[in-house]
N, C-alpha and C positions, 0 to 999 in steps of 0.2 A: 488453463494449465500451463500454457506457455509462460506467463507472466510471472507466474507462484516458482517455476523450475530457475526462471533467467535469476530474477531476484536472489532466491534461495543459493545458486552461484555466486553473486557477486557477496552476499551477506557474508560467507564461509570460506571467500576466498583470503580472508586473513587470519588463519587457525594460529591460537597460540603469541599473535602482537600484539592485546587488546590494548597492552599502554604504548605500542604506537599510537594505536587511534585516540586514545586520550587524551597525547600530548599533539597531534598533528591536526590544524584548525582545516585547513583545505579538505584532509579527509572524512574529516565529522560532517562536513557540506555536505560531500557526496555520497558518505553512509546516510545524515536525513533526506537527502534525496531518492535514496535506494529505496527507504523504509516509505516515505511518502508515496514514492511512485507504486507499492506495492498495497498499500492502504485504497488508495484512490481506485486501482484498479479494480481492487477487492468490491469495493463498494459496487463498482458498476456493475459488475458483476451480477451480484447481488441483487440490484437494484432491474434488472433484465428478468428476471425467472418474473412470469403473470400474476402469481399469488403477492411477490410483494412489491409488484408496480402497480397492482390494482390496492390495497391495504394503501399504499404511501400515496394515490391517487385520491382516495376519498377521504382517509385525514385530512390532508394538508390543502385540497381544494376549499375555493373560496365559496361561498356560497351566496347563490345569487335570488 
């Protein structure tokens, strides 16, 4: 939740300049960075609850 709240801050903290950021290359960096970093997190997230680390455990294991 912490991750979802910081992100969701920084995403909205430019209400109303979206063509600053269209024309500002440094800040599109750090907007896909915002949005990566919130993806990833997601993921992990995600990927922690038993139902779908055990599911993504026995797909993707190798079998011997």
């Amino acid at each position: 939740m912490d991750v979802i709240l910081g992100r969701y801050q920084l995403l909205l903290s430019l209400p109303g300049s979206s063509g600053t950021a269209s024309k500002d290359v440094p800040l599109r960096f750090v907007w896909f960075g915002v949005v990566s970093y919130l993806v990833v997190s997601l993921q992990g997230s995600v990927q922690a609850f038993m139902p779908v680390n055990r599911f993504i455990y026995f797909i993707y294991s190798p079998t011997s």
